[in-house]
N, C-alpha and C positions, 0 to 999 in steps of 0.2 A: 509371527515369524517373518512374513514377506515385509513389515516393516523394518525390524530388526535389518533385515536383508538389506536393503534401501539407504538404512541407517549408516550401513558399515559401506557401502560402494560410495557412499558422497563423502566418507573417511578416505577411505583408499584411494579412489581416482584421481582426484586432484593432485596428491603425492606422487604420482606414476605420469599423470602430464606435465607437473612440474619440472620431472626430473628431463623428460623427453623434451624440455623445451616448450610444448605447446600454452604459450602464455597468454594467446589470446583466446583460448576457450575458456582459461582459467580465470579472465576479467567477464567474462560474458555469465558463467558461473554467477559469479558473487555480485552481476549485475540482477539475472534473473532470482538472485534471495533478496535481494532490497525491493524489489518491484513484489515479491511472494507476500514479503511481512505486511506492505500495502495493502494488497489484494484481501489477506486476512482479514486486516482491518477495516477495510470496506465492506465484505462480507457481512460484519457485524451488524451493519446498521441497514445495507442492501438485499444482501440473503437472510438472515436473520429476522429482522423489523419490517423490511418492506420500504426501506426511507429511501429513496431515488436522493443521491447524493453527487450532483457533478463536481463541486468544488472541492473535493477531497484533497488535490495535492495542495492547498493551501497551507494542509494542518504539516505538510510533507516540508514545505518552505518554512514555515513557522521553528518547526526544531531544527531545521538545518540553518537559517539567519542569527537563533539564538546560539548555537555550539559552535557557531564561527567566532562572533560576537567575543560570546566569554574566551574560546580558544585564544584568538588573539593578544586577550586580554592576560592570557598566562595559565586560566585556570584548564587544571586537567580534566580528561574526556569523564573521566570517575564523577567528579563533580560537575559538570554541566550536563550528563545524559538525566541524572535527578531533575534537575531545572528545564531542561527541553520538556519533560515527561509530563512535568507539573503546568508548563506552560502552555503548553499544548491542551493537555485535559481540559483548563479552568478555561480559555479564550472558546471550546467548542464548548463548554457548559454556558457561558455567558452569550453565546451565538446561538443556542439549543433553545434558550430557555424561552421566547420570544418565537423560534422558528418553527420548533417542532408541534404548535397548534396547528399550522398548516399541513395539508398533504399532499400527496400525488406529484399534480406537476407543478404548483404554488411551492410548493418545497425544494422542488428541484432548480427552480427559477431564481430562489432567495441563495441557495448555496450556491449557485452560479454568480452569482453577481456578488459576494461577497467573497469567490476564488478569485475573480477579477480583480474587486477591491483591493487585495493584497497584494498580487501581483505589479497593479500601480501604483500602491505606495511603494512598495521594495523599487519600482524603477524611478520614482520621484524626489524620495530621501535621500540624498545624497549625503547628506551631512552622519546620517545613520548604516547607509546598506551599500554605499556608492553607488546608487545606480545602478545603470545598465554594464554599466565598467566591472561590477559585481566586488565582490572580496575574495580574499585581504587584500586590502590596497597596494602600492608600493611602500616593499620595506616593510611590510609587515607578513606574517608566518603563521599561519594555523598549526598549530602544535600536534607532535605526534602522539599516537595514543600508546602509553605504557603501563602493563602489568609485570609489577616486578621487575626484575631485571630487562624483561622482554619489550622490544622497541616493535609498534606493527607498520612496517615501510614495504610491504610488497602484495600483493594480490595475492598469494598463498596465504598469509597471514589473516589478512584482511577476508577472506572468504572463510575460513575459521571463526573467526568472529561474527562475520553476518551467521555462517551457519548455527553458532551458537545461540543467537538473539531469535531467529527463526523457531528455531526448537522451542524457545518459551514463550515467543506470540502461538507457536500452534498447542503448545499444552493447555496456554488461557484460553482460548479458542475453544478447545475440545472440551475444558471443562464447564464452558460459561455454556455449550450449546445443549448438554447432559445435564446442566443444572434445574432449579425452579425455574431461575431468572430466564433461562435460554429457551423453555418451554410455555414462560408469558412473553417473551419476544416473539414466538411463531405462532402464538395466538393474535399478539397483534397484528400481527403482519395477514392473518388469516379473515379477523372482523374485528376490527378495533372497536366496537361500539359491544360487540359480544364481549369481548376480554374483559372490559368494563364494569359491564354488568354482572357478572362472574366473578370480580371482586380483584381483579388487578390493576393495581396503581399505573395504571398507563403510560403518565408524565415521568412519573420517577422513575419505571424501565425502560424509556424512552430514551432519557436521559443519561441514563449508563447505559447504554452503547455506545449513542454518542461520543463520551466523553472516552471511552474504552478506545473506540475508534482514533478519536483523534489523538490519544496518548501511543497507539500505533504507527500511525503519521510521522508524529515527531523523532519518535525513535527511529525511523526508515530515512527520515532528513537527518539526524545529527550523525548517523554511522558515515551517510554518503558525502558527506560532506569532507569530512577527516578523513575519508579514502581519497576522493577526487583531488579536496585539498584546492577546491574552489567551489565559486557561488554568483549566481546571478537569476535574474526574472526570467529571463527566458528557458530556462528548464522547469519552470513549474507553470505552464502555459492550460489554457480551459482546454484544449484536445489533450493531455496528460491524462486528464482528471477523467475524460472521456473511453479513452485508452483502457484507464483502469476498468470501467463498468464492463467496456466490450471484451475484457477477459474475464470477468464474472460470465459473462451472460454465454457465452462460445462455452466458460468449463462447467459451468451448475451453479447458478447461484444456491446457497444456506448448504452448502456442502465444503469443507474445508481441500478435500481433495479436488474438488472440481475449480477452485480458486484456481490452486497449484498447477493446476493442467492447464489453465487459460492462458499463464505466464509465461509457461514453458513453450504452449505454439507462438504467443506475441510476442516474446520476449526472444527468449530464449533460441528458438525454430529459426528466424528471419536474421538472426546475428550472425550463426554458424551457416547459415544458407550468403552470407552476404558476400566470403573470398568466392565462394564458386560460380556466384551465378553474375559476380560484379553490379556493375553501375546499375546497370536497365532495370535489376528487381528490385533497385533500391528506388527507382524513377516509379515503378508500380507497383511497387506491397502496398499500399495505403489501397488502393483499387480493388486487390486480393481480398485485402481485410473486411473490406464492405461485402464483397462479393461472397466470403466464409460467414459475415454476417447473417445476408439474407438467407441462405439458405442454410444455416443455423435456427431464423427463427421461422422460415416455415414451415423445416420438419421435424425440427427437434426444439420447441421452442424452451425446454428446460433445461439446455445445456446437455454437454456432452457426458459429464460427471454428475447430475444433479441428486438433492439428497431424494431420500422417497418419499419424504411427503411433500416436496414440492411437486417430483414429474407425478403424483397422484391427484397433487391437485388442477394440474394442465390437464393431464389425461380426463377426468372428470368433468370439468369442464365441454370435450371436445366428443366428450360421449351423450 
């Protein structure tokens, strides 16, 4: 019921600040769903698996460079969010396959440097991404996204939609973490060497999340893109990617609600905090964020939402 409840107020509200004018709570909205669907999908491979994944907004640039790309090109959002999706997957399967023999912080080091990688090529290619100049170039248009008669050109719209794409990262979500698959992911994540021996394909569950994850990614880059209706390197930067973990880790990591609640203080909390409090909290949230950090992990080290059997397995540990 209290979802239900949830369901119908992020229906309603929008429509009711819409109408009242208030437009910039309504981009901050449909900012904190594109950063949520992220966070999901980091979840997957972070809360989930146990993979320490800093280069995540990589996979975010990937479907957002590709849906610009073909937008320009003419083709509709219908048909290049298929292609972001596919693109996305296969590049983190072929990055997976090689990477995920390592762990800990060997792992974390490799998707680091390869969130990098990317980000220098997108500022190096010019002939492909323009550079740091970003796209559409001059004269050229990223195309609007159309269903049916319906044209999406406003942040009401366009928050509908993220809200809609939300709704079905968090059903795969919910059903990948209740499934077989989700409960040999939290083995791994518990003794990889145990899950093994225990008769789970390690590499191939490993595997799809990865790729699950970064088919999340892409779709959180190809919606932002055709909202923003621009593109460049410097919004998918290695503190992004960082960003993301430290709203896993503040909400609950391997908890789908505790994702959402990380977004909502990082994202969400410091947007609507930014008319009233001006410039100065804009000069020191990053300060704050550290500051919620530490004493995140050393009294609550599983998050403020986390699932139960992670704070069981902190707890246990500290007993």
């Amino acid at each position: 019921m209290k979802w239900l409840t949830a369901l119908l107020l992020l229906i309603i509200a929008p429509l009711i600040g819409y109408h009242y004018g208030n437009f910039y709570a309504l981009h901050v909205a449909g900012l904190v769903g594109i950063y949520c669907i992220l966070c999901v999908g980091l979840n997957i491979t972070v809360g989930y698996a146990g993979l320490l994944d800093l280069g995540f907004m990589a996979f975010c640039a990937i479907g957002a460079y590709t849906a610009a790309l073909l937008s320009i090109k003419g083709l509709s959002f219908w048909i290049t969010l298929p292609v972001c999706l596919l693109l996305g997957g296969l590049i983190r399967y072929l990055i997976g396959a090689p990477v995920l023999r390592l762990r800990g912080d060997y792992l974390a080091i490799v998707t680091l440097a390869f969130g990098e990688i990317f980000r220098l090529v997108a500022n190096n290619f010019d002939w492909l991404t323009n550079g740091p100049k970003g796209l559409p170039r001059v004269g050229e248009k990223i195309s609007e996204i159309r269903l049916f008669s319906l044209s999406f050109t406003n942040d009401l719209q366009f928050y509908y939609l993220i809200l809609f794409f939300l709704l079905c990262t968090l059903l795969i979500s919910y059903r990948l973490e209740h499934s077989r698959t989700g409960r040999a992911l939290v083995a791994i994540r518990e003794d990889e060497l145990a899950a093994k021996l225990s008769g789970i394909n390690v590499p191939r569950v490993k595997s799809l999340a990865f790729v699950l994850s970064g088919m999340f990614g892409a779709l959180a880059g190809a919606i932002y893109v055709h909202w923003i209706g621009f593109i460049s390197p410097e919004m998918f930067t290695f503190w992004e990617s960082v960003l993301l973990v430290a709203m896993l880790v503040i909400g609950g990591m391997g908890n789908i609600a505790g994702a959402l609640l990380g977004v909502l203080l990082l994202v969400g909390v410091p947007e609507l905090l930014r008319p009233v409090l001006g410039t100065r909290f804009v000069e020191y949230r990053m300060l704050i964020f550290g500051l919620i950090m530490i004493v995140v992990i050393i009294f609550r080290p599983e998050g403020l939402l986390p699932s139960k059997r992670r704070a069981a397995e902190l707890h246990a540990k500290d007993d």
